[in-house]
N, C-alpha and C positions, 0 to 999 in steps of 0.2 A: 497733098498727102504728106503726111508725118514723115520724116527719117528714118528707116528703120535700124535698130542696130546691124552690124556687119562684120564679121571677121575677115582680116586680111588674109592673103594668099601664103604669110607665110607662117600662120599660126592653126594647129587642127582645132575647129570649130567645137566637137568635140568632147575636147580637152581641157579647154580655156577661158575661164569665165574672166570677168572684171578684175574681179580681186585677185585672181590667182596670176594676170597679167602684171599686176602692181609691183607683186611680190618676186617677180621673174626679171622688174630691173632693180631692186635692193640684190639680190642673189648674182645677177649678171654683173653687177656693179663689183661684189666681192671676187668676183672667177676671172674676171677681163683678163687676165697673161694667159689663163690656162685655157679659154671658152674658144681664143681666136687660133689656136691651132688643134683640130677635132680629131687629130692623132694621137694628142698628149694624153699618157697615162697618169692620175694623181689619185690622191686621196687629201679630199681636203672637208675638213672640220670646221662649220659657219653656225656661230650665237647667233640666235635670229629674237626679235625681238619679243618678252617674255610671256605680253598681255595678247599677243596674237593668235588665232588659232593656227596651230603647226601643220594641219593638214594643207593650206593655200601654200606654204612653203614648198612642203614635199610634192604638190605637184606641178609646184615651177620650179622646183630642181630637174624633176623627172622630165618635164618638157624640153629643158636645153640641153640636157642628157641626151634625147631620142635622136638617134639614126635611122631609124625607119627599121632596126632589127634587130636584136634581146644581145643575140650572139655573134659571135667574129665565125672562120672558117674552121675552125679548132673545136668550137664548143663554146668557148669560154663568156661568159657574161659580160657583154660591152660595158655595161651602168648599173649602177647601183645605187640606193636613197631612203635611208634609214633616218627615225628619227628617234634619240633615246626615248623621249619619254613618252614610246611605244614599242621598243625592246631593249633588251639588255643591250651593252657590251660584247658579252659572251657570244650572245648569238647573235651577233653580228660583224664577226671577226671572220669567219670561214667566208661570207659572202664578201667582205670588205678585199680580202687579199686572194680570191678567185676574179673578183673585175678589174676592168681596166681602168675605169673611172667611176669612184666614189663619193659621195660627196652624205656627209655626216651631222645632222641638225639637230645643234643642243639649244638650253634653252638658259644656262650658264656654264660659265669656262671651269667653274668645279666641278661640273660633271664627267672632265678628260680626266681618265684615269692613265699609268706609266705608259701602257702597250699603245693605245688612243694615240700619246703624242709622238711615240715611235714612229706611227703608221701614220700621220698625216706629214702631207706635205706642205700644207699651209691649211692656218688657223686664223679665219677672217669672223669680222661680225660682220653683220647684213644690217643695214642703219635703217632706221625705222621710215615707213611710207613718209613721203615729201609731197607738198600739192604736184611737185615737177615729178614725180613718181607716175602720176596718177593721169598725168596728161602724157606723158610716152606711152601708158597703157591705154589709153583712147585713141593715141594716132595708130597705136600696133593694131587694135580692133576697128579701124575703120567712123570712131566717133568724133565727127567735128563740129557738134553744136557745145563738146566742153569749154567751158571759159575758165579763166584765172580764178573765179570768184567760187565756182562749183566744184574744181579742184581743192579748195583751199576746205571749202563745205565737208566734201570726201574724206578728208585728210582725217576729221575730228568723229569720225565712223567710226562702229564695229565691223568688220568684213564679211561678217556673217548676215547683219542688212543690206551692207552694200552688194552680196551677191543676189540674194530676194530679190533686191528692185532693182537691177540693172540686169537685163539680161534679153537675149535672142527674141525679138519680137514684139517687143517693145520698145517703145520710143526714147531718147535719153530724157528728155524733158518731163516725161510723163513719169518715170521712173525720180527723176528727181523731187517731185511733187508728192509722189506718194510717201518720198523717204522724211521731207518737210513736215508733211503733217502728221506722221507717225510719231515725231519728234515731240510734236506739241501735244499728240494725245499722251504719251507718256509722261512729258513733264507733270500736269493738269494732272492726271493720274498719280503721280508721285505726291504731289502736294494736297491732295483730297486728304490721302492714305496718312501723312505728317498730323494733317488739322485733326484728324480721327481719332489717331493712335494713343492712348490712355496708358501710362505705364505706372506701377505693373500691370499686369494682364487683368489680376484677381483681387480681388479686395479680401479676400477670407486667407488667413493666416494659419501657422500652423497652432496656435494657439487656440483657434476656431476647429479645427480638424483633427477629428478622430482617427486610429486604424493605424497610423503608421508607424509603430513601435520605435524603434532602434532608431529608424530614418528622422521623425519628430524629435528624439533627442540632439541628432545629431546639429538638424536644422536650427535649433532652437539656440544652440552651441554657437552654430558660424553666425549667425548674426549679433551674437554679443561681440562675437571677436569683429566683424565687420564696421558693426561702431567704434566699435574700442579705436580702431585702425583710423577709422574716419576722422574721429575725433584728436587723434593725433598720440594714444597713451600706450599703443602697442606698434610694436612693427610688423609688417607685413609679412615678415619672416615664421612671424606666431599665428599666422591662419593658416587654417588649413587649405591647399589648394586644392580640390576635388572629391569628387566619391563617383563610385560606381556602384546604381543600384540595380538589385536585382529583382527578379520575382517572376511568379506566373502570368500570362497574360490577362490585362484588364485589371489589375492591382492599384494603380493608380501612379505608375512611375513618374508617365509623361504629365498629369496636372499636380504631380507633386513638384516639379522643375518651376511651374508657373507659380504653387504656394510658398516655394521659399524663395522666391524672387519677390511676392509680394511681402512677407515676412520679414524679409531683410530691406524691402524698403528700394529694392534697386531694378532694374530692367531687365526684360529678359532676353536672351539670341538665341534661338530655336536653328538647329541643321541637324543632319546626319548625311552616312556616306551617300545614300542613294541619291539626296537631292545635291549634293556636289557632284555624284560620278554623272545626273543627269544634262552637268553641262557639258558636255561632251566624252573627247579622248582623257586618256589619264595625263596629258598634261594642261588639260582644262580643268581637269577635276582637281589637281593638286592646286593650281591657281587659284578657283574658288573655297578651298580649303584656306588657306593662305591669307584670303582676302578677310574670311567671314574671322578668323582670328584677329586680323589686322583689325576692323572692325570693334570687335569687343575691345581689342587695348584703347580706341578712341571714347568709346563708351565707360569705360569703368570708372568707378569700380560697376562690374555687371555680372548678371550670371550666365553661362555662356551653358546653352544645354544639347548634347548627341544625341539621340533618338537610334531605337535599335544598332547600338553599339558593339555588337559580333557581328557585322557585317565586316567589318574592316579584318577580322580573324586572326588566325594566329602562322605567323609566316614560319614555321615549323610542323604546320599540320601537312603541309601539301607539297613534299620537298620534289617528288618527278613530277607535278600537273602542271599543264603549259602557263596556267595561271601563275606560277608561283614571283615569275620575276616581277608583275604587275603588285602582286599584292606586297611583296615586301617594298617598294618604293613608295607604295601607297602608307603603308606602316612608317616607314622612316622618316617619313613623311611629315603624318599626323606628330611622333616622338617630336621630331624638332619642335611644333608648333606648341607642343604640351610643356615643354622645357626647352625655352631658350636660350639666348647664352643671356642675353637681357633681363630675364625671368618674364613674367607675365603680373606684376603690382593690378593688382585690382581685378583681374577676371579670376574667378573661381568656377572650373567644367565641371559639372555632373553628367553623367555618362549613365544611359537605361538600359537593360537587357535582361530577354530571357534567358539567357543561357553563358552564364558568367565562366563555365569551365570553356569557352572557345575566346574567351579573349587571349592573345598575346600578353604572353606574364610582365614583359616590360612597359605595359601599358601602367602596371598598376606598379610602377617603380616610388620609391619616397622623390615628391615633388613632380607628380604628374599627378596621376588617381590613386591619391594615397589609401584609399577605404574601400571594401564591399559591404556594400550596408544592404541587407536582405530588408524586401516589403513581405510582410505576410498576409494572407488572406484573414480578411477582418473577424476580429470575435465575435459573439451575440453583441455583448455591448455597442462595438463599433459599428456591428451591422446596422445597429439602430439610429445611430448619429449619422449615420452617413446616408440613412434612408431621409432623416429630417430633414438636412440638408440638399437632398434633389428635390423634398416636398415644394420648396419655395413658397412660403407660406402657406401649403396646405396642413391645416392640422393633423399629426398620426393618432390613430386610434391610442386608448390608456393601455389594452391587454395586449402584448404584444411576444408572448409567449409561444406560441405554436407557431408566428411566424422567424423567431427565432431559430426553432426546431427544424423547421424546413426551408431555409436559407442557407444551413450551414456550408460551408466552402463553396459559399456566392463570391464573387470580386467587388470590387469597388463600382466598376461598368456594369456588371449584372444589376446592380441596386439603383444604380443610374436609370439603366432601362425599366427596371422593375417601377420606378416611383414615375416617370413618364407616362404610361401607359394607368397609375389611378389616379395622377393629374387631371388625367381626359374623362374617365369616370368622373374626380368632382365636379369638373365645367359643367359634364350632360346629364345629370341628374340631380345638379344643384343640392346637394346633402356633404353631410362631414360622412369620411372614411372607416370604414369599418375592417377589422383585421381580415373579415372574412373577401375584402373586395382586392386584399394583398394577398392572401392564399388562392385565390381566384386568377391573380394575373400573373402566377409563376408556371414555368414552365412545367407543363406533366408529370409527375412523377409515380412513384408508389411505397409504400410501407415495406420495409424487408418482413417476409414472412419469418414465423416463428421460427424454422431450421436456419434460416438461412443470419437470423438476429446470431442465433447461438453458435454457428461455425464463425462468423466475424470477430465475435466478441472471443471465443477459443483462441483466434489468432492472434488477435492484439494482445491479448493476457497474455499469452506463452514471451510474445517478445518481452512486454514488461515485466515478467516473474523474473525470465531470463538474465535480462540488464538490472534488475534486482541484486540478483545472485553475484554476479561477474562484476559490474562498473556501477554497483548501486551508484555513485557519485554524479552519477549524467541521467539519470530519469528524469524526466521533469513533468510528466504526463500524456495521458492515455486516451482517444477520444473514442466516439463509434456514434456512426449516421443509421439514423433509423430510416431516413426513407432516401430513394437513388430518383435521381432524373432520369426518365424512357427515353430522353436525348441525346445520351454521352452513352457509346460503346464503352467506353472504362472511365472508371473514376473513381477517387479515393474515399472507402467506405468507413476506415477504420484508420486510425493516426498516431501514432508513439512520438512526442515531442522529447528532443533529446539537447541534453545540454549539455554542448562538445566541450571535454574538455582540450584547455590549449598542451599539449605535450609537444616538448623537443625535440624530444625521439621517441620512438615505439619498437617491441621488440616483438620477438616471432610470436611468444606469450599473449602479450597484452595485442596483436592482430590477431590470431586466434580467437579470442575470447568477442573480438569484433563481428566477426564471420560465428559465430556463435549465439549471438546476439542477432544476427540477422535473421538466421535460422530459426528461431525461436518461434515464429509462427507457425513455419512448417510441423518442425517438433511437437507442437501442441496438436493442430489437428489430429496427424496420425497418431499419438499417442493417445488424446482424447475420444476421437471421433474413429480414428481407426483409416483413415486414407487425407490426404491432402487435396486440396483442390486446386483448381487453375488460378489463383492469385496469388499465388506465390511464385508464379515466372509467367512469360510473355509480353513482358514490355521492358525497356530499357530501365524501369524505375523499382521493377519489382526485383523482391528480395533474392532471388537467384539468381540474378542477373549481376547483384551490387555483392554478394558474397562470392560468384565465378570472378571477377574481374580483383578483388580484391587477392583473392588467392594466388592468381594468377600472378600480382607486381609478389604478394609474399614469396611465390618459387624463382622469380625473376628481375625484380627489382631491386631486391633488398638483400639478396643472397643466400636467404633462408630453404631453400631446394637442395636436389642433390651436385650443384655446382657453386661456383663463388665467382662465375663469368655472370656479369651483369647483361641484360639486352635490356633496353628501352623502347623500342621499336620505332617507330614514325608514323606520322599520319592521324587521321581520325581512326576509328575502330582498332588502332595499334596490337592492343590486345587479343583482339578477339583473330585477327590473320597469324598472332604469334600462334595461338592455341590450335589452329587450322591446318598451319604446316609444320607444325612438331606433336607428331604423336606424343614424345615419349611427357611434354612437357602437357599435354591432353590427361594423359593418365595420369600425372600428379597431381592437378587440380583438382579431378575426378576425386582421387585417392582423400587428399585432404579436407573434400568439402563433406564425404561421407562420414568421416573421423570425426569432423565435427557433428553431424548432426545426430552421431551416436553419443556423444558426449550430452547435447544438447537436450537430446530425449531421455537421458539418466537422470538431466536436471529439472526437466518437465516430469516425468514420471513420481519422481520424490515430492517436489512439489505440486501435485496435482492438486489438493484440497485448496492451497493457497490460491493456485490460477481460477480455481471454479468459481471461491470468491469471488477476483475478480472481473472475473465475466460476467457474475450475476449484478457487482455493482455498475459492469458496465451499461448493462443492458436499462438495467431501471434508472440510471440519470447519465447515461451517454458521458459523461466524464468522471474520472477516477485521477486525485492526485499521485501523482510519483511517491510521496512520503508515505499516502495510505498503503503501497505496492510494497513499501518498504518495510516498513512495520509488520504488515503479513509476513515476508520474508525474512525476515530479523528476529520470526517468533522460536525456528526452528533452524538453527544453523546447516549450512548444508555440507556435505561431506566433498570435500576438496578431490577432485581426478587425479593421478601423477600427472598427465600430461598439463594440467592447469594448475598448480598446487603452489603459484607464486600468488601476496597481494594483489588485489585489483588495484589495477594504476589510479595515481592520486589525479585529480580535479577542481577544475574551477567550475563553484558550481555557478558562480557569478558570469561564466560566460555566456555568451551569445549563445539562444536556443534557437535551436532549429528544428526541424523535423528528424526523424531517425536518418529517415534515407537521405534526405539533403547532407547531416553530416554524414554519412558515409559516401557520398557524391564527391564534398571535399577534399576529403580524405583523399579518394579515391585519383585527384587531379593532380 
């Protein structure tokens, strides 16, 4: 019969695997003066080695700790076994100097901060597993078929295998056998994956690729500079290092990372947080962090790309949540890797998310992610290229109009999936494509009926008359969906593109006339139609929502209320708890949001003929440029309010266009 493994009589069974016995004489090795008298009280601080999982540490700290009970006859906590990079400092200074014995596992010596070296009494490293490590922990467990040679084997382990296969009830031999051939399946594995791997990923460029406005310039930019660099005529000083893109889901962030990798000619490195936090504890994760950077500087020049990049968040959102010391290490983390003191020559990170107002703003510092570069959802045009392009040689229909019309504010993935699905149509009925077999394979929808065309279009003209009137210099256009998807509880039916201008500062004026502008839908229905309806609040996007929050930084942010004390508040929803527990700052928002939209409906009122225009041109070609809104507006001057009676703030009409409500999102951050 086999051997079986065996724990000695003086280790708890347990407690105590392979590795964590290993790890228990590196640690015993560091404590020897203090371990052999089990009276002495210390605190002592031990570097333990960095590529190791910290958890086999802490619990062969904890095991040469154990007396068989927590507490002394007083109360007080005999042991104690903390490991930073699973809590703070902070909190774990009350515990360090209530026990008798503690013992404190970093995973480098900058991480002792002044009070740390105060409080210990010795500051050891614990020297990395030795084959002789590894056979003390076989004679402690009762293993005598270890040799010199399977020691030495062990040695060049992860500990995280070595626990898998060595353990209670199986054989050491057998256990070693299986660790052997794991070995060679992954080598053979690793080397398949090498002979495979095609870099770039994509052969189609952004040159080849439709739909991603601003982002395609930008691309098309860093690979000049990328040669330039290569070629040796610029310095590395003059690329750009990064961008963070944004957009709504399924836009094309994450195959836009693999087109400018192909574009630029170079390789790509795909992570984000969740596949580093999934190697373990947060000092695993910061490891694999670390590593996957290390990596791209061996690779470069390369493009190193994050995937949903507001996971890592903003270490100011969450200042009481137990989370928050986690996240800010994890943040300062990632900061050093983005800017080191070495720089980073040759990697350039792009960073993808939906929701760019939760990044930490030091994320986007000059020489980390110097850019937000928005994706938008594709035009007609682009919807068309981009549909060619999933066809894969299928030919598309010539008239492709009405599938225009009923695509509008599809993503990139929608068109994806759209052109998959008449793929399989051409295989099984062996015919070319007809527009009718891509109207056929989108998802349900319906036609707005007549009333409900004409309250849509009410609303969006009132905001364009509006921004006419106030910031003519940032219209840039007006959209409106004739038919909705039966799929999506809410979605955008009707679209004012706005072209933010960049201001230095703004004053209570020129934010007024913002929140004005926002209004301008509501204004319109009720003035038109006589009542407003539910799309103008109940979602974080809609325009009540982005006019309350707005008012609310003008009574409290900016100074413009009846005080000149600032609050910023804290957290996510900051705003909306400020408004929650101050009445009196409830009524002022209240007060100012109604001011405007009394304002707003004097300027909708006056201008009613201009808005019906255009409404009607909405309705009959679903878009109306900003200059036509203008011209109508322009024909009939409008009579200036006291409370508004300055210029409309100057503008670049040249900037970045966004949607209304994204810039006022902006704004808004």
């Amino acid at each position: 019969m086999k051997k079986q493994l065996r724990m000695s009589r003086f280790v708890d069974a347990a407690m105590i695997d392979f590795p964590t016995a290993v790890a228990m004489c590196g640690v015993r090795s560091a404590l020897r003066p203090y371990l052999r008298h089990p009276d002495a009280a210390f605190v002592a601080v031990l570097e333990i080695p960095a590529d190791i999982d910290s958890i086999f540490y802490h619990h062969a700290a904890s095991a040469l700790l154990d007396r068989g009970t927590l507490y002394d006859d007083f109360g007080n906590q005999l042991s104690y076994v903390a490991r930073l990079d699973e809590i703070s400092i902070v909190s774990a200074l009350k515990k360090i100097l209530d026990a008798r014995r503690s013992i404190i596992l970093i995973r480098e010596r900058e991480a002792l901060d002044a009070d740390l070296r105060l409080l210990a009494d010795v500051e050891g490293v614990v020297e990395r597993p030795k084959p002789a490590h590894f056979l003390a922990a076989g004679r402690m467990l009762g293993i005598s078929e270890m040799t010199s040679e399977d020691a030495e084997y062990l040695a060049g382990l992860d500990f995280q295998k070595v626990r898998l296969a060595i353990r209670s009830g199986r054989s050491f031999r057998t256990a070693m056998n299986r660790l052997r051939r794991s070995a060679r399946l992954e080598e053979a594995s690793a080397h398949n994956a090498d002979k495979q791997k095609t870099e770039p990923r994509l052969s189609r460029t952004l040159h080849q690729t439709a739909g991603y406005g601003e982002a395609a310039e930008w691309g098309l930019q860093l690979a000049g500079d990328i040669a330039g660099w290569m070629a040796g005529k610029i310095e590395w000083e003059d690329v750009d290092r990064g961008a963070v893109l944004y957009g709504k889901p399924g836009c094309g962030k994450t195959t836009y990372g693999r087109i400018l990798a192909a574009t630029c000619g170079l390789s790509i490195i795909e992570a984000s947080s969740a596949r580093w936090q999934a190697t373990g504890h947060l000092g695993d994760m910061l490891k694999a962090m670390r590593k996957t950077f290390e990596v791209a500087r061996k690779k470069a020049p390369c493009i190193l790309f994050l995937d949903e990049f507001d996971a890592f968040g903003d270490r100011s959102s969450d200042t009481a949540g137990d989370n928050i010391d986690y996240k800010r290490q994890v943040i300062n983390a990632l900061l050093e890797c983005l800017d080191p003191p070495e720089g980073r020559p040759g990697v350039v990170v792009v960073a993808a998310t939906n929701f760019p107002h939760l990044l930490d703003p030091a994320l986007l510092r000059p020489g980390r992610l110097e850019r937000l570069i928005g994706i938008p959802l594709p035009d007609g045009h682009a919807r068309i290229e981009i549909l060619k392009q999933h066809l894969k040689g299928v030919a598309p229909p010539d008239n492709l109009g009405n599938f225009v019309e009923m695509t509008a504010g599809f993503s990139g993935a929608d068109l994806e999936l759209l052109a998959r699905v008449v793929r399989r149509v051409a295989r099984r009925e062996n015919r070319p494509l007809t527009e009718r077999d891509l109207i056929d394979a989108l998802p349900q929808s319906r036609e707005l009926s007549t009333e409900e065309l004409r309250q849509v279009a009410i609303h969006e003209a009132g905001h364009a008359v509006v921004c006419a009137a106030l910031l003519p210099d940032e219209l840039h256009r007006v959209h409106l969906r004739k038919r909705v998807s039966m799929q999506e509880p809410y979605q955008p039916i009707g679209l004012v593109e706005f072209a933010r201008a960049h201001s230095i500062s703004e004053t209570e004026d020129s934010l007024s006339r913002r929140i004005d502008v926002q209004l301008g839908g509501l204004a319109a229905e009720r003035v038109i139609i006589g009542q407003h309806s539910t799309s103008t609040g109940g979602s974080e996007a809609s325009d009540l929502r982005l006019a309350t929050e707005l008012a609310t930084k003008i009574e409290r942010h900016f100074g413009f209320g009846d005080t000149l004390v600032i609050d910023l508040g804290t957290g996510r929803d900051a705003l909306e708890r400020m408004r929650l527990t101050d009445g009196r700052l409830w009524r002022a928002v209240d007060k100012r949001l109604r001011s405007s939209l009394e304002r707003t409906e004097a300027i909708v009122a006056e201008r009613r003929i201009e808005l019906e225009k255009v409404a009607a041109l909405l309705i009959s070609r679903g878009v109306v440029e900003g200059a036509e809104v203008k011209d109508l507006v322009r024909s009939r001057p409008a009579t200036p309010t006291p409370e508004l009676s300055s210029a409309a703030d100057a503008a670049d009409a040249g900037g970045r266009r966004t949607a209304l409500g994204q810039g006022l999102r902006e704004m808004l951050r």
